[in-house]
Backbone as JSON, one array per atom type, in Angstrom:
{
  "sequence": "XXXXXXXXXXXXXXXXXXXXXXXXXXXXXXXXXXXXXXXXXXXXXXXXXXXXXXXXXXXXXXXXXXXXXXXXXXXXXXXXXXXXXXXXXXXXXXXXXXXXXXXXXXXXXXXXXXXXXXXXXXXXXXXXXXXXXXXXXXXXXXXXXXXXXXXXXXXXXXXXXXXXXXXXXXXXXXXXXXXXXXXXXXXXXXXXXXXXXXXXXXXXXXXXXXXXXXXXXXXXXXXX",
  "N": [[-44.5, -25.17, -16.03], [-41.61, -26.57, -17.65], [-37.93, -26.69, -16.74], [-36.51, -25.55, -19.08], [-38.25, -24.09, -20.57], [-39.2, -22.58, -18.6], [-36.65, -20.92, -18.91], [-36.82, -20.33, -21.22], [-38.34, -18.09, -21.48], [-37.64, -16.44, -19.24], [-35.25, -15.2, -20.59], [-36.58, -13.88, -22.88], [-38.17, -11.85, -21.29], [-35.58, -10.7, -20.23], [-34.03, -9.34, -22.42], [-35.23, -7.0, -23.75], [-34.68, -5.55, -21.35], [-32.13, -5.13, -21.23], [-31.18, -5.3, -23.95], [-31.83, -2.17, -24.12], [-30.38, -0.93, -21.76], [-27.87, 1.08, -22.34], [-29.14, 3.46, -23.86], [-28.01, 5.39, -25.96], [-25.83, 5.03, -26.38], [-24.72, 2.53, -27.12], [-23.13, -0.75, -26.48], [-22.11, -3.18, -28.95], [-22.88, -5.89, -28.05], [-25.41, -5.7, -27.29], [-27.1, -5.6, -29.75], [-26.89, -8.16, -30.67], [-29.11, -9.89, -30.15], [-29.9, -12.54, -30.99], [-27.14, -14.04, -29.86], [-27.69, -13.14, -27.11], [-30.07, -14.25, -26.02], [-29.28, -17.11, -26.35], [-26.97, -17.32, -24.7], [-27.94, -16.76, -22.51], [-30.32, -18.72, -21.87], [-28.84, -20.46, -21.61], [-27.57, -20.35, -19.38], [-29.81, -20.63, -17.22], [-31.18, -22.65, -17.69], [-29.42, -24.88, -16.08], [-30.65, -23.85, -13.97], [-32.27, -24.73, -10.76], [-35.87, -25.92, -10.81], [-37.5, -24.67, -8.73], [-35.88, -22.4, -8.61], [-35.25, -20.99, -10.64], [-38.21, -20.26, -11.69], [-38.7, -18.38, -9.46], [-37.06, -16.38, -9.98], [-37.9, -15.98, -12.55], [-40.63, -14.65, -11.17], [-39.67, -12.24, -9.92], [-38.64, -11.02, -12.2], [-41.2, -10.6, -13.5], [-42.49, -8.87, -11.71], [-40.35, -6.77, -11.33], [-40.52, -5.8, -13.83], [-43.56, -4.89, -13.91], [-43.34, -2.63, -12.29], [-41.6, -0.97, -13.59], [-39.22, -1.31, -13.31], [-35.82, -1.6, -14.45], [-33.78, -4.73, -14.22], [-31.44, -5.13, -15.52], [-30.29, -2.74, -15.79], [-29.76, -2.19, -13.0], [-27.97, -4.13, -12.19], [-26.26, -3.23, -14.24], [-25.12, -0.71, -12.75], [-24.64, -1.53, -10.19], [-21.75, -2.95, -10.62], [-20.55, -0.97, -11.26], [-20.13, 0.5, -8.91], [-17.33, -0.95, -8.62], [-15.54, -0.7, -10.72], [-16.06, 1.78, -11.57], [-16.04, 4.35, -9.5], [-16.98, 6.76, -9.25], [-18.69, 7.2, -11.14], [-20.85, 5.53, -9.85], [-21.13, 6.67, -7.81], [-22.83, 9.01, -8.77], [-25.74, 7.52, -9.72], [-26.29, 5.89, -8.35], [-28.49, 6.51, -6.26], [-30.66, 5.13, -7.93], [-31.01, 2.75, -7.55], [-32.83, 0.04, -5.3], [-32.49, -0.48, -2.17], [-30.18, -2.9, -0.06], [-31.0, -5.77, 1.67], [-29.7, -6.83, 4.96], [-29.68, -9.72, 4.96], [-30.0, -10.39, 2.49], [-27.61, -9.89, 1.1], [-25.68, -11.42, 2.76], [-26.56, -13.78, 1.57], [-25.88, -13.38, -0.99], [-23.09, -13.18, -0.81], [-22.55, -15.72, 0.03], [-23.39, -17.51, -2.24], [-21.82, -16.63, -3.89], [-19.32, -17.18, -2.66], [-19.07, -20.24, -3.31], [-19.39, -19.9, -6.0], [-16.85, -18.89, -6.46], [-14.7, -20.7, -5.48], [-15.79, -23.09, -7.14], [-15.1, -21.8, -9.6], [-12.54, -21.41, -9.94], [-11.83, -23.93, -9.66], [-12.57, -23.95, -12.66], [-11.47, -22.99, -13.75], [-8.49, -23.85, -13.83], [-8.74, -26.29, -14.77], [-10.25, -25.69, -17.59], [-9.22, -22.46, -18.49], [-8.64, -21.14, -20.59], [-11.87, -21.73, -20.95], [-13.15, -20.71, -19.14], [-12.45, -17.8, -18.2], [-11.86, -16.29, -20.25], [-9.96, -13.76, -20.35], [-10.88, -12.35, -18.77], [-10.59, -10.65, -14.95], [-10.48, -12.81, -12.54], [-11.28, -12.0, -9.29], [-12.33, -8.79, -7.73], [-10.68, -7.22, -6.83], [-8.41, -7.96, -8.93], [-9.07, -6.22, -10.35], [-8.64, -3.68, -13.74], [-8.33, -0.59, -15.05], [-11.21, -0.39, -15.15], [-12.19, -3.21, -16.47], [-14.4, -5.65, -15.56], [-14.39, -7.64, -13.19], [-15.14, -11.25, -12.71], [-16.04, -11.7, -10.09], [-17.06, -8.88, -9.81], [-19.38, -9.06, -11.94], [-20.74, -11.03, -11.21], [-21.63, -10.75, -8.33], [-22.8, -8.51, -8.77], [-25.0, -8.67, -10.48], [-26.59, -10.8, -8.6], [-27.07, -9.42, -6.58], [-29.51, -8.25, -7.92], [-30.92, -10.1, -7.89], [-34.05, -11.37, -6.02], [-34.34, -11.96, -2.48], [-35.91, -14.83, -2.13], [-35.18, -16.02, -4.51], [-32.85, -16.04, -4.43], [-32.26, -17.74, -2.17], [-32.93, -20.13, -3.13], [-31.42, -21.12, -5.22], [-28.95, -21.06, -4.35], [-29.29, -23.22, -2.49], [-30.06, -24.88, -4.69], [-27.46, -25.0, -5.75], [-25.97, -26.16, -3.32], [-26.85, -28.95, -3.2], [-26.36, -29.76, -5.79], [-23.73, -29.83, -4.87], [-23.54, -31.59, -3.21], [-23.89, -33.88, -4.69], [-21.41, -34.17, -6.67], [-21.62, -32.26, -8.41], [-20.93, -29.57, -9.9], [-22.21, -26.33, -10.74], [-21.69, -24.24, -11.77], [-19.33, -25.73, -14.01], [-22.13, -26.38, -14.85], [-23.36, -24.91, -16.35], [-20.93, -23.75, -17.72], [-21.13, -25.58, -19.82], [-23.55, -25.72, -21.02], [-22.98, -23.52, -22.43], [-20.87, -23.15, -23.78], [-22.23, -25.28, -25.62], [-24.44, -24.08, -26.74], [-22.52, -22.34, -28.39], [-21.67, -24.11, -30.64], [-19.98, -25.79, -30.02], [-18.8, -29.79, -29.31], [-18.06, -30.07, -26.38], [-16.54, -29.35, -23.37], [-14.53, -29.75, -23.83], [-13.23, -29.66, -26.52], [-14.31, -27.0, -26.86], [-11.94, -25.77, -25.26], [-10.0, -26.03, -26.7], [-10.26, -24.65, -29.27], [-10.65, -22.03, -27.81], [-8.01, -21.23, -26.64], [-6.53, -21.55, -28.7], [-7.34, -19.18, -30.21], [-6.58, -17.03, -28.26], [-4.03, -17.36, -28.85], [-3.41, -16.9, -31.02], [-4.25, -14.27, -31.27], [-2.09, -13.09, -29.51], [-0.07, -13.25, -31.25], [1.01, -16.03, -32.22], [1.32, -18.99, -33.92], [-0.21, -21.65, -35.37], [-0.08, -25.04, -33.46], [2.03, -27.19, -34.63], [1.94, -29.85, -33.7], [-0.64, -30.88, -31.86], [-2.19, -29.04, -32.91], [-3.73, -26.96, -31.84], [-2.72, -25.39, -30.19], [-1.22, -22.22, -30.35], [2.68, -21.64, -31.15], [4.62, -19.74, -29.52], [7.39, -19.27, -30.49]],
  "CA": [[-43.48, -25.08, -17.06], [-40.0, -26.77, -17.69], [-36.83, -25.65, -16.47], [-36.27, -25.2, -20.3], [-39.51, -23.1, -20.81], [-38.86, -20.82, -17.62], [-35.19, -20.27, -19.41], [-36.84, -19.32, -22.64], [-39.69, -16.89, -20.68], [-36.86, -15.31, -18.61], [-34.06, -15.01, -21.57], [-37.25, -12.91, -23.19], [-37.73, -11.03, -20.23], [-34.62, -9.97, -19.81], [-33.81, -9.25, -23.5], [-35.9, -5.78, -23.46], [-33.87, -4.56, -20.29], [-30.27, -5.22, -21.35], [-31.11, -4.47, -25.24], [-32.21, -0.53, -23.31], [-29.69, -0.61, -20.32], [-27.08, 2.47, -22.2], [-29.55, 4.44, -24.59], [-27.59, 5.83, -27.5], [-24.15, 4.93, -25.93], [-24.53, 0.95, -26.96], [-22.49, -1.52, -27.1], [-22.33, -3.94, -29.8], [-23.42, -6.94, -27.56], [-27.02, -5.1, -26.74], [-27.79, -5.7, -30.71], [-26.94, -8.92, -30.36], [-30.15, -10.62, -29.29], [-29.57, -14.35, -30.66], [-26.59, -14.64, -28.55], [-28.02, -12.84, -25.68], [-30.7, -14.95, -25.73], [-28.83, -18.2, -26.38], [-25.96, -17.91, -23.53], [-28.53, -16.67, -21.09], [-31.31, -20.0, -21.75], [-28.07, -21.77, -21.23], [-27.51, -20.46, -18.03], [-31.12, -20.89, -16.31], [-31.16, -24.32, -17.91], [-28.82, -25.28, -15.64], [-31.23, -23.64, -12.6], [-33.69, -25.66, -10.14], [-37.21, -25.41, -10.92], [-37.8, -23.4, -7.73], [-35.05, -20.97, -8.48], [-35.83, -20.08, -12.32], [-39.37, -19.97, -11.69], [-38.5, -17.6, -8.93], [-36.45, -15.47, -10.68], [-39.17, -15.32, -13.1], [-41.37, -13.87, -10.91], [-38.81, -11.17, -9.8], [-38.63, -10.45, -13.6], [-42.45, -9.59, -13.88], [-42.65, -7.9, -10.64], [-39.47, -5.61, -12.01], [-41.43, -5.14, -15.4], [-44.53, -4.23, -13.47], [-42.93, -1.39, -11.34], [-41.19, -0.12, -14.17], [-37.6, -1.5, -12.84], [-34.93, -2.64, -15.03], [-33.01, -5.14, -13.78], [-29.87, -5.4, -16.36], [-29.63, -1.39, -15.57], [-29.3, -1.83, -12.17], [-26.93, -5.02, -11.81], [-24.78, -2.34, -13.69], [-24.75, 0.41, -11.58], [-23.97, -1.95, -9.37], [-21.5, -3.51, -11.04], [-20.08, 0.25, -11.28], [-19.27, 0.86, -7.48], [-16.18, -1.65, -8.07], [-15.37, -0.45, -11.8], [-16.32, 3.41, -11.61], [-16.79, 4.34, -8.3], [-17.69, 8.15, -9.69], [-20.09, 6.98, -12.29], [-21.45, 4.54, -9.26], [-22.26, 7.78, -6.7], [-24.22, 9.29, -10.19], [-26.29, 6.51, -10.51], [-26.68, 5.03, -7.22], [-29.69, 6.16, -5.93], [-31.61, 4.44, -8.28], [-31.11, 1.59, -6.76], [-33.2, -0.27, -4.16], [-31.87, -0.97, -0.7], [-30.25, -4.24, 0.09], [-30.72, -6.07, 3.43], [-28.21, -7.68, 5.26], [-29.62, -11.26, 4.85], [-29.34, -10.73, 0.41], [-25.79, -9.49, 1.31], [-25.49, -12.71, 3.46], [-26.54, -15.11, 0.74], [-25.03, -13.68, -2.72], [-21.22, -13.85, -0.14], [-22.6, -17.6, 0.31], [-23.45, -18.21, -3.56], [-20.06, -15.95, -4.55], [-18.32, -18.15, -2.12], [-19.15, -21.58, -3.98], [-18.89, -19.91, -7.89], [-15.31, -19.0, -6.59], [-14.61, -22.64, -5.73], [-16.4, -23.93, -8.73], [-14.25, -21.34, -10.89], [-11.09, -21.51, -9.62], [-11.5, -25.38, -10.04], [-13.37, -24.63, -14.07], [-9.76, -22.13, -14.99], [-7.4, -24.8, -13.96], [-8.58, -27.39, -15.99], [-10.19, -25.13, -18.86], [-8.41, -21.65, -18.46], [-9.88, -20.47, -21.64], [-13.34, -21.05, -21.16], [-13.52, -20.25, -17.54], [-12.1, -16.6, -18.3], [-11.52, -15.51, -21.44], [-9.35, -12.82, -20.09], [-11.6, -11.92, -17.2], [-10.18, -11.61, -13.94], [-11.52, -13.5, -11.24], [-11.5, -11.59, -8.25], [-12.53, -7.61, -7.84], [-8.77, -6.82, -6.73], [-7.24, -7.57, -10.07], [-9.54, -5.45, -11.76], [-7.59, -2.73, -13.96], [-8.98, 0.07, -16.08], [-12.58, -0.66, -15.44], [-12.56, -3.99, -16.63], [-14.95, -5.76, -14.31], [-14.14, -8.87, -12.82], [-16.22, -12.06, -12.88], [-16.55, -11.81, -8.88], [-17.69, -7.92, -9.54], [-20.33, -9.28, -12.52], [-21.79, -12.27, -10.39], [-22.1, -10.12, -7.45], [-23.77, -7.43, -9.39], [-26.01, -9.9, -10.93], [-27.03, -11.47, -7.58], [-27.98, -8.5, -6.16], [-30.52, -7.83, -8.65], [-32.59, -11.37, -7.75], [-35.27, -11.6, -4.58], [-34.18, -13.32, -1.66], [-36.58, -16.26, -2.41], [-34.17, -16.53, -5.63], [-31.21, -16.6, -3.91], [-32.47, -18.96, -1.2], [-33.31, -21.19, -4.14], [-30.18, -20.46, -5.9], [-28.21, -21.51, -3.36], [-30.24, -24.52, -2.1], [-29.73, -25.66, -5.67], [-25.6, -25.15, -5.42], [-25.48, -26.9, -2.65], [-27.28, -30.34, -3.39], [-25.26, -30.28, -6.58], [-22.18, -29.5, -4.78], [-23.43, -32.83, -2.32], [-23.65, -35.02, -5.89], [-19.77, -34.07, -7.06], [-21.98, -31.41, -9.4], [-20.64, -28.42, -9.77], [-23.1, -25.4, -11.18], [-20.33, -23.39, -12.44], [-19.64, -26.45, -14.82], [-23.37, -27.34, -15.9], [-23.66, -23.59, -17.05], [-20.1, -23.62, -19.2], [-21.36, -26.68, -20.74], [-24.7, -25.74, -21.97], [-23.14, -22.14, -22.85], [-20.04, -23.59, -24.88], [-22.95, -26.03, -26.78], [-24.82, -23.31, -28.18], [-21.63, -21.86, -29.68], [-21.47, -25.09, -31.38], [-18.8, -27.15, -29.43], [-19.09, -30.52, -28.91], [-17.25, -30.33, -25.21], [-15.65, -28.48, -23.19], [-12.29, -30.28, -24.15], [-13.43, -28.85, -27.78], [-14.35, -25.19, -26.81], [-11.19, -25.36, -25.11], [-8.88, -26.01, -27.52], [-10.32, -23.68, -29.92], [-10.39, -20.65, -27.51], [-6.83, -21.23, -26.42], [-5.5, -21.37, -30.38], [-7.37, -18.36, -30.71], [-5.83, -16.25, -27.29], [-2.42, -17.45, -28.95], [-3.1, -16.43, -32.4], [-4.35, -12.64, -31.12], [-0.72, -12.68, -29.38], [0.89, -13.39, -32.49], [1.44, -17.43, -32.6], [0.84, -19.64, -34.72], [-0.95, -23.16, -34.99], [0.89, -25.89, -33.45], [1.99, -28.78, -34.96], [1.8, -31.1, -32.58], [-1.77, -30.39, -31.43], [-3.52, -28.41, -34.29], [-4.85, -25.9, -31.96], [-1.93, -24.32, -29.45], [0.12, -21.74, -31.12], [3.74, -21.8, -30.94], [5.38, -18.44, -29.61], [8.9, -19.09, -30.49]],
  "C": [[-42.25, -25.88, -16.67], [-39.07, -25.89, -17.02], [-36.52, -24.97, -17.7], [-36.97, -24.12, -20.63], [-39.41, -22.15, -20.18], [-37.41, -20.48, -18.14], [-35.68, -19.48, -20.33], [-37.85, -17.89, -21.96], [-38.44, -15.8, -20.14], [-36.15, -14.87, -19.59], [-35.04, -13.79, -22.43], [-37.67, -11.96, -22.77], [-36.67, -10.17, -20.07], [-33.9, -9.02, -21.31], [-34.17, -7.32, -23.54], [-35.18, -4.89, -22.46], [-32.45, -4.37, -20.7], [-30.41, -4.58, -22.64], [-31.03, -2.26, -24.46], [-31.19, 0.44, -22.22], [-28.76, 1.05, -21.21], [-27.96, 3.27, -23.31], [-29.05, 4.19, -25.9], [-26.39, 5.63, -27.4], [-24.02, 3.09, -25.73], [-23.8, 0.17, -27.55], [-22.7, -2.85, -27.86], [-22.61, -5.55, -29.42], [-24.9, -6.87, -27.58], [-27.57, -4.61, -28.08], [-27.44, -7.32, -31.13], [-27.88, -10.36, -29.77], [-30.24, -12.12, -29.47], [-28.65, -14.78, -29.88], [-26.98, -14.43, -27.7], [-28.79, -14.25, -25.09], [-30.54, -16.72, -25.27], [-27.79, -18.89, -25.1], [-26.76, -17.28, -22.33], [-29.65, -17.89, -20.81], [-29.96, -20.79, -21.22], [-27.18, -21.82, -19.67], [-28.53, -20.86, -16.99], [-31.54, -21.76, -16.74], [-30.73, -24.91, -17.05], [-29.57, -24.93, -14.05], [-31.8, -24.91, -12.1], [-34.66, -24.98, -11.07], [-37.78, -24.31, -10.19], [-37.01, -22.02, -8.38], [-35.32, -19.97, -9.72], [-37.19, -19.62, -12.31], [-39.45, -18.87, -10.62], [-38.14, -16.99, -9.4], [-37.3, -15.15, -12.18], [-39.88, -14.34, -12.74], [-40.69, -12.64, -10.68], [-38.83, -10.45, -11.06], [-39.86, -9.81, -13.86], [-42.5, -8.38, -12.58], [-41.96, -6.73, -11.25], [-40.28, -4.65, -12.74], [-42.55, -4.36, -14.89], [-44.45, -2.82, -12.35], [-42.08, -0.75, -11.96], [-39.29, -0.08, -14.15], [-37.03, -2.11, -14.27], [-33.78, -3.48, -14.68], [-31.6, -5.02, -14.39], [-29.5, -3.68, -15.8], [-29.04, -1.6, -13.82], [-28.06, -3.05, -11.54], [-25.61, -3.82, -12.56], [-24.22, -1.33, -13.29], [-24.18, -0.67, -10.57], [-22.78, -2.55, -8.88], [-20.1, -1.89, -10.81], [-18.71, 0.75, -9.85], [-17.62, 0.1, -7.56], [-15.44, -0.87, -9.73], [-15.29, 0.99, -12.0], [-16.8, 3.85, -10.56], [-17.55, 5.75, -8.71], [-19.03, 8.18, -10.21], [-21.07, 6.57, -11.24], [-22.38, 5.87, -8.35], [-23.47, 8.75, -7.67], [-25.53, 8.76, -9.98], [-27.08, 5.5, -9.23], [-28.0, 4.65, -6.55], [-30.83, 5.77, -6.64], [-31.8, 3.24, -8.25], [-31.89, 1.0, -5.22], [-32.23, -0.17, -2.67], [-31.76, -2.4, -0.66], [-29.85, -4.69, 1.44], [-29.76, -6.88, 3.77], [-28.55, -9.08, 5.11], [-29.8, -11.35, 2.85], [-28.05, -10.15, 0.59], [-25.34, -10.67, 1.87], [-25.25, -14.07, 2.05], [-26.28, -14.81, -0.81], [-23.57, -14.1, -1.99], [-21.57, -15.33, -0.65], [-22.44, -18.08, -0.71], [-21.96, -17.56, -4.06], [-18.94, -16.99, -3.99], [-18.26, -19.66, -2.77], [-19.35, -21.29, -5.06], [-17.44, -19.79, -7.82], [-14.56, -20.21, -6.66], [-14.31, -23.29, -6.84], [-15.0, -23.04, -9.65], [-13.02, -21.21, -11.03], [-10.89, -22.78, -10.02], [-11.82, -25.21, -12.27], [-11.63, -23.71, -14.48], [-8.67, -23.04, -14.54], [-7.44, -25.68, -14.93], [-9.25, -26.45, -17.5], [-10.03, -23.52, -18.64], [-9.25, -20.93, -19.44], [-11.1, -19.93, -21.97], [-13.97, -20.64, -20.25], [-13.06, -18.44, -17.57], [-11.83, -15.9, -19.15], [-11.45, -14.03, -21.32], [-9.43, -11.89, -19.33], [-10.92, -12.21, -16.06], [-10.81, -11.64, -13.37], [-12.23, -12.71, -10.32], [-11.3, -9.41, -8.5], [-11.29, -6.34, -7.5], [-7.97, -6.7, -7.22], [-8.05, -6.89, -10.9], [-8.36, -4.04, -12.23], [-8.61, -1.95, -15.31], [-10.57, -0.17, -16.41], [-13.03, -1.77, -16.04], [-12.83, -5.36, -15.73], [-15.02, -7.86, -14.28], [-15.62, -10.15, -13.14], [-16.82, -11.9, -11.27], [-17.51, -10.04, -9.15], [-19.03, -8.49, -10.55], [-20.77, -10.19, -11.79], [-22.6, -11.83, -9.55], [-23.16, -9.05, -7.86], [-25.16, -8.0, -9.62], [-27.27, -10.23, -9.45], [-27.65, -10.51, -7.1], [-29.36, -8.1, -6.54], [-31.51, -9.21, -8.33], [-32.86, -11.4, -5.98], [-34.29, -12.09, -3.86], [-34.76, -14.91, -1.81], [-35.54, -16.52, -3.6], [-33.03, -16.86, -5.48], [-31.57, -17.87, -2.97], [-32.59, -20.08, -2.27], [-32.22, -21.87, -4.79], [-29.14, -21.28, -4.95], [-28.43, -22.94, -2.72], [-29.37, -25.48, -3.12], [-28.48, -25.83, -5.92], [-25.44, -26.13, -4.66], [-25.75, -28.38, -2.33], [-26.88, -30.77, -4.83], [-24.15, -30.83, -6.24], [-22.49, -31.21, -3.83], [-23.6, -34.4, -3.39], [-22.74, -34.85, -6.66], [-20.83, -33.17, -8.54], [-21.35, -29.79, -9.12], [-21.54, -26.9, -10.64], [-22.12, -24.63, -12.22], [-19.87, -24.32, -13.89], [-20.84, -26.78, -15.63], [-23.16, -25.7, -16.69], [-22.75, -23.24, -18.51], [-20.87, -24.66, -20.73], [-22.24, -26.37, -21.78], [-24.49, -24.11, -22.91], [-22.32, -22.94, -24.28], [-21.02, -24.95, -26.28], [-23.92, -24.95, -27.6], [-23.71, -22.38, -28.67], [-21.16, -23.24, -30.39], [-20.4, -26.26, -31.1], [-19.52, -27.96, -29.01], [-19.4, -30.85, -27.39], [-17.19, -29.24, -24.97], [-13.99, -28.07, -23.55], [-12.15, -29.34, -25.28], [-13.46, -27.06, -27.22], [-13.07, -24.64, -26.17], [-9.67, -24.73, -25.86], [-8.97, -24.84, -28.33], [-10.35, -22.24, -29.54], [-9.24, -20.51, -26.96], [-6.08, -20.53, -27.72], [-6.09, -19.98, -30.23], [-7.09, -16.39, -29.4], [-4.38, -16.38, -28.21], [-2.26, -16.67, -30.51], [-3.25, -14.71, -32.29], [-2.99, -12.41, -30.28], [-0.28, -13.02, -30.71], [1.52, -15.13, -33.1], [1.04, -18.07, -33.66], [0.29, -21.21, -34.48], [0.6, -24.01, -35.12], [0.62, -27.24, -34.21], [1.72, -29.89, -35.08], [0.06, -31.34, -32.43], [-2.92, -29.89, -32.08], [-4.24, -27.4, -33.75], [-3.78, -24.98, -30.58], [-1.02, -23.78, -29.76], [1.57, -22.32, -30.58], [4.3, -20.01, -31.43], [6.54, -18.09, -30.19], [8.86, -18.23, -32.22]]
}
């Protein structure tokens, strides 16, 4: 298969676990299944071959032992967000060894990089109001370092080794991963660019404060 093909296989895969992850207590993303489907192909588009096709297999294995992955990235996801809810919930979680604790740090350590470099220049579409790091979280709203990490946990070692591999022979052709992923996410919401998806999720941070369209620009309110 394609990298394209193992995106659409996994994005269906995973669809079934996340639609299921809260029961009768769901939120209005987890009926959602064309976007799900759409900004998660457009993340494992952006994988290796090795690593998606790995993280494939992790996906049937899951399925075949009855695991759900999306449930348990957010229990895990929990410990930094709800630590109460997290001791609930915990032991239904595997065990993780110290060398997949080793290499999500390694991959966390080069999305921080990458994302610290994607919110300087696009701010907007690098966070849309997420914070970064698991330190400014406030009121349970869970950072991008607590969702990555969560995430990561939930794939094999062979997926991370892969995963990582593939970061770092980007990162040795001025590629950045963190970038291919916005790109192909912000094109299936219909932007041309990033320049484009920027502008338009800026105007529309400024217009939910209260601004209005600028002038000048056509798409950055004006507070005054």
């Amino acid at each position: 298969m394609t990298v394209t093909e193992l995106a659409e296989r996994i994005a269906a895969l995973e669809w079934p676990m996340f639609h299921s992850v809260n029961g009768e207590e769901r939120a209005d993303c987890q009926d959602d299944k064309t976007g799900f489907l759409a900004l998660r192909k457009a993340q494992f588009s952006a994988w290796s071959l090795d690593a998606a096709q790995s993280y494939l297999d992790d996906l049937e294995r899951a399925g075949a032992e009855g695991r759900n992955l999306a449930r348990e990235k957010y229990i895990r996801m929990m410990a930094s967000t709800d630590p109460e809810g997290y001791e609930v919930f915990k032991n239904e979680l595997p065990a993780v060894s110290a060398e997949k604790e080793e290499l999500v740090e390694k991959i966390w350590g080069h999305f921080l990089v990458q994302t610290e470099k994607m919110r300087e220049k696009f701010p907007a579409v690098a966070l849309g109001g997420r914070p970064l790091r698991a330190a400014e979280e406030q009121d349970g709203w869970a950072s991008i370092e607590t969702y990555q990490k969560g995430e990561l946990l939930t794939y094999s070692e062979k997926t991370l080794e892969a995963l990582l591999a593939h970061v770092e022979e980007l990162e040795d052709k001025g590629v950045d991963l963190a970038f291919e992923i916005q790109k192909n996410s912000v094109t299936c919401m219909g932007f041309a660019s990033l320049e484009e998806a920027e502008k338009a999720m800026a105007f529309q941070f400024i217009q939910a404060m209260g601004g209005g369209e600028c002038t000048t620009c056509g798409a950055y309110g004006d507070m005054s």
